[in-house]
C-alpha positions as CSV (number, residue, x, y, z in Angstrom):
1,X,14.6,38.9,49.1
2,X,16.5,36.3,47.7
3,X,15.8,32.7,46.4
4,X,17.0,29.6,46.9
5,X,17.2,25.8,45.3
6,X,18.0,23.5,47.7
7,X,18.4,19.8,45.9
8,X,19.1,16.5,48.2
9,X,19.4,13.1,46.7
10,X,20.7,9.8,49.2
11,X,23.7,7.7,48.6
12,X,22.9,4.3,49.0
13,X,25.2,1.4,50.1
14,X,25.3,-1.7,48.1
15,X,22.1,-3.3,50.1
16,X,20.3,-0.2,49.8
17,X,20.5,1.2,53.1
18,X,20.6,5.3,53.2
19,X,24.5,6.1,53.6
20,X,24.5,9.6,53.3
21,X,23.2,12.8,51.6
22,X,24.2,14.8,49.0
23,X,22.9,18.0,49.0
24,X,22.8,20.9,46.3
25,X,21.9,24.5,46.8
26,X,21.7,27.5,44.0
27,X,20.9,31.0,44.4
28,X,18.0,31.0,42.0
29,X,17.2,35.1,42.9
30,X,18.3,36.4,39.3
31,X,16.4,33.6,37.7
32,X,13.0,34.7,39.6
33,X,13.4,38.0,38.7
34,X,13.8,37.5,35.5
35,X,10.6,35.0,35.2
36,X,8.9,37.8,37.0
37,X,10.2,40.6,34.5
38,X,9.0,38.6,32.0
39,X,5.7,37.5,33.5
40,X,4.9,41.9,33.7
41,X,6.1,42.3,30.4
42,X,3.4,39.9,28.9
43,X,0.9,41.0,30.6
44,X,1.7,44.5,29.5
45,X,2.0,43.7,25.9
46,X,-1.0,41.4,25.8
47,X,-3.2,44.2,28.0
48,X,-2.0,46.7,24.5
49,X,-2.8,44.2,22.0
50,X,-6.4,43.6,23.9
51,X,-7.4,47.2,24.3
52,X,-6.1,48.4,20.8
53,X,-8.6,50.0,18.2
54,X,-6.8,48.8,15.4
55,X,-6.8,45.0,14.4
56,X,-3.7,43.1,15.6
57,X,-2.9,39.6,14.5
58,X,0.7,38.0,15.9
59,X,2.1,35.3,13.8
60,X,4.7,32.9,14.8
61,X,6.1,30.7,12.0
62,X,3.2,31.4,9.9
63,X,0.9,30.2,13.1
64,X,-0.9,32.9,14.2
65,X,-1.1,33.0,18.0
66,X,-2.9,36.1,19.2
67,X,-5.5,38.6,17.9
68,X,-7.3,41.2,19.2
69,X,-11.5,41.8,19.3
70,X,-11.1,44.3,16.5
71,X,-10.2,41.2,13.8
C-alpha cells in the first residue's frame, strides 16, 4: 500500500477572507517503511539484549542507556 501527506494551508485576502487553497501532497510510502524497518529492528535488538545470559550495558556518550537483568 502506499502513503500519503496531504498538506493544505488558505490564502487569505487582505481583509482576511479565505481566497483560495494551497495544497501539498508527498508520497510518504518509503519514509513509512523505513520507520517501520526500524521500529522491527529495535525490537529485535532490544528482545536479544533482554533475554541474554551475559551482562550487557549500552553506552551512548558515556550515558549509559540500556542494560540487561543479568547487570
Amino acid at each position: 500500500s502506499n502513503w500519503i501527506s496531504v498538506a493544505t494551508y488558505p490564502m487569505k485576502n487582505s481583509k482576511g477572507k479565505i481566497i483560495a487553497a494551497i495544497s501539498t501532497i508527498r508520497n510518504i510510502t518509503e519514509q513509512r517503511k523505513a520507520e517501520n524497518d526500524l521500529r522491527e529492528s529495535e525490537n529485535k535488538y532490544r528482545t536479544l539484549i533482554e533475554n541474554s545470559p551475559d551482562a550487557i550495558a549500552i553506552y551512548n556518550d558515556g550515558i549509559v542507556t540500556m542494560v540487561n537483568n543479568e547487570c
